[in-house]
C-alpha positions as semicolon CSV with decimal commas, in nm:
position;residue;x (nm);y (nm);z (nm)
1;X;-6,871;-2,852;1,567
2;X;-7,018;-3,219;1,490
3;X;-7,251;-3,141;1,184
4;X;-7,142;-3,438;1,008
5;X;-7,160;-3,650;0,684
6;X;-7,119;-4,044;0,644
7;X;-6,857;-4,176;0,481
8;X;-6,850;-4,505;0,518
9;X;-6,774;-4,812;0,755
10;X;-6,449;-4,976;0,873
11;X;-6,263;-4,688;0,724
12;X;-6,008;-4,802;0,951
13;X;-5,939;-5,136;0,722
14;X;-5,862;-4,908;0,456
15;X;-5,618;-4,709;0,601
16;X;-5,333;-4,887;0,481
17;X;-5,488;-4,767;0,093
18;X;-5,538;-4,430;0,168
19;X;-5,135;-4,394;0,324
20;X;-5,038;-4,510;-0,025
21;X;-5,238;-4,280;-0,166
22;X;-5,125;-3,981;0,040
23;X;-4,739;-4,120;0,026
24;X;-4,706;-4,159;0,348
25;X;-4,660;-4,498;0,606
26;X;-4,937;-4,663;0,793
27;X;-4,827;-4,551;1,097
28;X;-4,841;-4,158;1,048
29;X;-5,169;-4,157;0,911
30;X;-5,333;-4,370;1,153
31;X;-5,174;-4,098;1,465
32;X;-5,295;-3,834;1,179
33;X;-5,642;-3,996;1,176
34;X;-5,638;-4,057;1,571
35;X;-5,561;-3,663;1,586
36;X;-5,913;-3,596;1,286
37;X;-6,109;-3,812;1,563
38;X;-5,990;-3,613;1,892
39;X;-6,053;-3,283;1,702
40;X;-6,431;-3,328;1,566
41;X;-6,320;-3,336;1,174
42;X;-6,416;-3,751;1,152
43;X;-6,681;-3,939;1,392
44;X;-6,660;-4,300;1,440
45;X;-7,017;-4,452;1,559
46;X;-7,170;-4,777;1,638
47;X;-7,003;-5,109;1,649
48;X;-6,604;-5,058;1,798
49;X;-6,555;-5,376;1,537
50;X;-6,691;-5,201;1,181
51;X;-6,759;-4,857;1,292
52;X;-6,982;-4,612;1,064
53;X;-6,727;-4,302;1,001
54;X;-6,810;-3,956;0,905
55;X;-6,631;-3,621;0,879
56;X;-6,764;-3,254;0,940
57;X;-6,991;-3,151;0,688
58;X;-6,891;-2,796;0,691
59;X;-6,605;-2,777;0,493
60;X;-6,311;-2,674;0,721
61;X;-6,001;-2,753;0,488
62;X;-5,878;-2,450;0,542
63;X;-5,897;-2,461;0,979
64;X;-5,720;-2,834;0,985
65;X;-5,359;-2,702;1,121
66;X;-5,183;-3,011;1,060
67;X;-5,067;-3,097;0,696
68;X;-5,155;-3,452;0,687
69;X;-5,463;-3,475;0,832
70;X;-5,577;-3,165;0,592
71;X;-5,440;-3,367;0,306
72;X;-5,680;-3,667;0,485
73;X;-5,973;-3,480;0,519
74;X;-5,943;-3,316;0,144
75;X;-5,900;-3,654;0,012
76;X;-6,231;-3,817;0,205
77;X;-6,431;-3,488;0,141
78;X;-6,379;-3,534;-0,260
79;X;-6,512;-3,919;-0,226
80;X;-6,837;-3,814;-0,132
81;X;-7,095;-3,751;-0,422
82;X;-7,164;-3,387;-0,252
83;X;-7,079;-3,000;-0,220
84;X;-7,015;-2,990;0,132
85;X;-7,161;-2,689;0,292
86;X;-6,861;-2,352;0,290
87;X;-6,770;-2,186;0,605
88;X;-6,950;-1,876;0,577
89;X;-6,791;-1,555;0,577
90;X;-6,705;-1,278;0,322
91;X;-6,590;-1,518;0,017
92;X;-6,638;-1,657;-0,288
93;X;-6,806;-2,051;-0,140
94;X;-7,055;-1,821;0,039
95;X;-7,148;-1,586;-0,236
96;X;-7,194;-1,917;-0,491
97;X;-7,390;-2,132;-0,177
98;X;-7,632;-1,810;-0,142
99;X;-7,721;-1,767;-0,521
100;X;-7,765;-2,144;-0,544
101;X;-7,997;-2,124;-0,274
102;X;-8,163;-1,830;-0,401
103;X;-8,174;-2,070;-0,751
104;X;-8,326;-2,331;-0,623
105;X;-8,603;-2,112;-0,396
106;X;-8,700;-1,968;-0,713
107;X;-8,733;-2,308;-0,848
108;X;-8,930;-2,413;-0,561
109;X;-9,166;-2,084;-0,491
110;X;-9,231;-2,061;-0,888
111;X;-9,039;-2,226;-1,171
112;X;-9,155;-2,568;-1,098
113;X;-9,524;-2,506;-1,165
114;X;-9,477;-2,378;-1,509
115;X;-9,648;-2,621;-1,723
116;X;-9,309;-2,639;-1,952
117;X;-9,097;-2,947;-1,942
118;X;-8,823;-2,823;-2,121
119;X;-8,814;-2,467;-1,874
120;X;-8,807;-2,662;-1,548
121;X;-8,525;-2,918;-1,661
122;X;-8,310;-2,592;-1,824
123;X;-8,328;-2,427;-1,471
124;X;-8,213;-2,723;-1,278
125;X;-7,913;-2,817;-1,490
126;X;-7,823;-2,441;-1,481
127;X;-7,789;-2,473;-1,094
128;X;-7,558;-2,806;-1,142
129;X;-7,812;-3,075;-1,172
130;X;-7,701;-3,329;-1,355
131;X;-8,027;-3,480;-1,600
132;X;-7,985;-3,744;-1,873
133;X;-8,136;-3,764;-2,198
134;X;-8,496;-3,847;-2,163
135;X;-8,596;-3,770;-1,802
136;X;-8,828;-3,575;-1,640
137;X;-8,927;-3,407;-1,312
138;X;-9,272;-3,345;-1,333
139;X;-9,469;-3,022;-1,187
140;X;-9,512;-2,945;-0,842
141;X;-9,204;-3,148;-0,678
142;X;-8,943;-2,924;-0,459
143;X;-8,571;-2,990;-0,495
144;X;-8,292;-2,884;-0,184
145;X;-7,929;-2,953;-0,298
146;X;-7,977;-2,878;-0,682
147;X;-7,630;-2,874;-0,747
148;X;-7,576;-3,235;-0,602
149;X;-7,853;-3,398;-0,750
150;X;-7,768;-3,667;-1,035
151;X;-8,028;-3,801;-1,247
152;X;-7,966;-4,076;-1,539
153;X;-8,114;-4,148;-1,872
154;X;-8,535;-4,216;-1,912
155;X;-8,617;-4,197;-1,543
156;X;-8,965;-4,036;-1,382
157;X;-8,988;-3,803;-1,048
158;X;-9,363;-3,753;-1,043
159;X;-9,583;-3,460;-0,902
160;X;-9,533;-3,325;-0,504
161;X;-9,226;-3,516;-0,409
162;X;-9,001;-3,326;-0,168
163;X;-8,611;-3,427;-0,283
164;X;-8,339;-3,307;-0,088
165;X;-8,011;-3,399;-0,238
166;X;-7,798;-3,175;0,003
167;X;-7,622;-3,470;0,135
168;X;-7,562;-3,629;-0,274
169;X;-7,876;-3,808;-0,473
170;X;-7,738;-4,055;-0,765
171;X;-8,046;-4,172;-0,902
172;X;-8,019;-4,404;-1,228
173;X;-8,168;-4,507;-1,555
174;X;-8,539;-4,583;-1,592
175;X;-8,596;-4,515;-1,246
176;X;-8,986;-4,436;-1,141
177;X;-9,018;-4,210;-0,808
178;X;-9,424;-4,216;-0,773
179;X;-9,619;-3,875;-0,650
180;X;-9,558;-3,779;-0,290
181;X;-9,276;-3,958;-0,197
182;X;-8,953;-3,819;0,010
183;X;-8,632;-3,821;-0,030
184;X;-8,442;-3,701;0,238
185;X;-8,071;-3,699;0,258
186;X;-8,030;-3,566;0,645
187;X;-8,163;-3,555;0,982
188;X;-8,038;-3,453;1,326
189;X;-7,833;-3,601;1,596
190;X;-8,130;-3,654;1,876
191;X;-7,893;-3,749;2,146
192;X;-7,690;-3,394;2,142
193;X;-7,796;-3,063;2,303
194;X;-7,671;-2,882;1,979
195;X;-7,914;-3,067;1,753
196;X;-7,593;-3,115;1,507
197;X;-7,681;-3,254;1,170
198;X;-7,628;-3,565;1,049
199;X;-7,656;-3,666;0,623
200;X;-7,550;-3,938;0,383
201;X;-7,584;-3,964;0,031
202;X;-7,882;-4,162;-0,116
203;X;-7,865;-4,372;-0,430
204;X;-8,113;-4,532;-0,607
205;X;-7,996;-4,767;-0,866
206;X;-8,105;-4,845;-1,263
207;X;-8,492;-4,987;-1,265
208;X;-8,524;-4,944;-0,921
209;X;-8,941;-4,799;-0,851
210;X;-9,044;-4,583;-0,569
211;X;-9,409;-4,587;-0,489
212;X;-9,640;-4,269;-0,359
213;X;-9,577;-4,218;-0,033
214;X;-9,263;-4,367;0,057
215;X;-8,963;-4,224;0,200
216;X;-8,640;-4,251;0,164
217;X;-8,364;-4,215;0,439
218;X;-8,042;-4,044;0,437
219;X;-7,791;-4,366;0,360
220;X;-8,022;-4,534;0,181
221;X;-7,931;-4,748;-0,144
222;X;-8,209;-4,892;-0,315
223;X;-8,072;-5,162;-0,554
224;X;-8,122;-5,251;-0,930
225;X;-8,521;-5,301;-1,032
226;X;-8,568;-5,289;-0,645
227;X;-8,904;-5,153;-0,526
228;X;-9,002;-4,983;-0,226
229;X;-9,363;-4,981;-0,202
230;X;-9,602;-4,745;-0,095
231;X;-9,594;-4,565;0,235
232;X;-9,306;-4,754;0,367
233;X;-8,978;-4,575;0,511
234;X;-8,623;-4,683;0,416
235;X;-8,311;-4,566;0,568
236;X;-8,098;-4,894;0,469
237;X;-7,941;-5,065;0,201
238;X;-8,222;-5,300;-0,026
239;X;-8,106;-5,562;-0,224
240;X;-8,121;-5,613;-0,623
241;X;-8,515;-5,680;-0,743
242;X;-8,628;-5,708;-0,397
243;X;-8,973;-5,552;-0,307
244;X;-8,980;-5,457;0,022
245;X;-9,313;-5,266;0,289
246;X;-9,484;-5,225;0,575
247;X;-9,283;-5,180;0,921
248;X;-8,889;-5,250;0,890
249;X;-8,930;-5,232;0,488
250;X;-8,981;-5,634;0,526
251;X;-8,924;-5,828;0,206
252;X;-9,246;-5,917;0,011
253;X;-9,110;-6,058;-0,278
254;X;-8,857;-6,029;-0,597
255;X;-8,904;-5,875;-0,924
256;X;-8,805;-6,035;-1,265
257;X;-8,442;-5,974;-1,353
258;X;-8,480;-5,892;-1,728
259;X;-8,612;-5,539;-1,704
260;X;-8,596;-5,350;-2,024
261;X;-8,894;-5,090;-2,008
262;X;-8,883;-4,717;-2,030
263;X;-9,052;-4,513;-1,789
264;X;-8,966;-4,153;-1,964
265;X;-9,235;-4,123;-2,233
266;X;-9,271;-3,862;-2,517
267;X;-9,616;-3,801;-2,595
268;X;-9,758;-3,477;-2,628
269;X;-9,927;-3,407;-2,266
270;X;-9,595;-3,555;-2,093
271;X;-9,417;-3,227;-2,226
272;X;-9,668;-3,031;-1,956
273;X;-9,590;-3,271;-1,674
């Protein structure tokens, strides 16, 4: 099984960390980590020097045989802002993943075109969405992931966006995601005969504004008061205040460094939004 989710890169430098953590020496938990690698529960890709490393996104905990590297695993699995998805069976992780599921379809199919502000944002944070004081998802926008989606004070997602936070969505304060944009925290591994998936957490930082149109790529940070415009696609990390299009999400210019506007709003028609 290679469904898998990033972690992060040159894990490997950080090994000496995590065996402190784990109370254990350098040596055994590199041979433990050698053993994760051989046995499809971490991935190591790209550059041999600095590595991107991810583990299996189905949560196998339980099917790890030796101690350490379940102990490992456990311990990477918790730094990731996400629910990873349960082995299915007759339990108590599949029963919970179905009726979330079932939660957020309802959402999706009919909840979130109820002209009620106060309804829509009550159902989400009873799946496990986490919404700060003054925010708002306005009418018509479809949510995957409820449970793993974190939202901060006074920020905007407009009408028809598609957000998947399956993969872990941290979005900010006074953050502005325009109509018809994307968020999508996964994708597939094109190079394997299995199709396996392959996710990442997004985060989108305090002031940051995303413009109709644009989508957003699993991995994806967008920094502070950044600004991804319109129709452009970003699957990589963007820099504080930068405003970045077109192909490659080139840099176009910098935004002003003393943001301090709210993009919530209380007025009477935003409570129908």
């Amino acid at each position: 099984m290679k469904h898998r989710i990033y972690h992060s890169t040159a894990l490997r430098s950080n090994l000496e960390a995590y065996a402190q953590k784990l109370g254990v020496s350098l040596e055994v938990l590199t041979e433990s980590y050698h053993w994760m690698l051989a046995n499809e529960v971490a991935f190591e890709e790209g550059d041999e020097a600095n590595p991107r490393v991810s583990i299996c996104s189905v949560n196998i905990e339980t099917r790890i045989d030796p101690p350490l590297a379940r102990r490992f695993y456990a311990l990477l699995r918790d730094e990731i802002p996400t629910t990873l998805v349960p082995r299915y069976g007759i339990n108590w992780p599949t029963f919970k993943d179905r009726w979330l599921r079932a939660w957020e379809q309802c959402y999706n199919i009919l909840i979130n075109k109820i002209p009620s502000h106060h309804l829509r944002l009550a159902w989400l944070r009873l799946g496990g969405a986490k919404i700060g004081k003054g925010s708002a998802v306005w009418r018509t926008t479809e949510i995957l992931g409820v449970e793993n989606l974190v939202i901060g004070d006074d920020s905007c997602i407009a009408w028809h966006c598609q957000i998947d936070a399956r993969a872990g969505l941290i979005i900010g304060d006074h953050v502005a995601v325009a109509s018809h944009a994307k968020i999508i925290a996964g994708s597939h591994d094109l190079t394997a005969p299995e199709f396996w998936s392959v996710s990442a957490p997004i985060h989108i930082d305090d002031y940051a504004w995303i413009a109709t149109g644009a989508l957003i790529g699993h991995g994806a940070r967008i920094g502070r008061g950044a600004v991804v415009t319109a129709n452009t696609l970003v699957s990589k990390e963007i820099a504080p205040y930068k405003i970045v299009g077109g192909s490659g999400a080139k840099i176009m210019g910098e935004r002003p460094h003393d943001l301090t506007y709210k993009v919530g709003g209380k007025g009477l028609f935003t409570l129908f939004y």
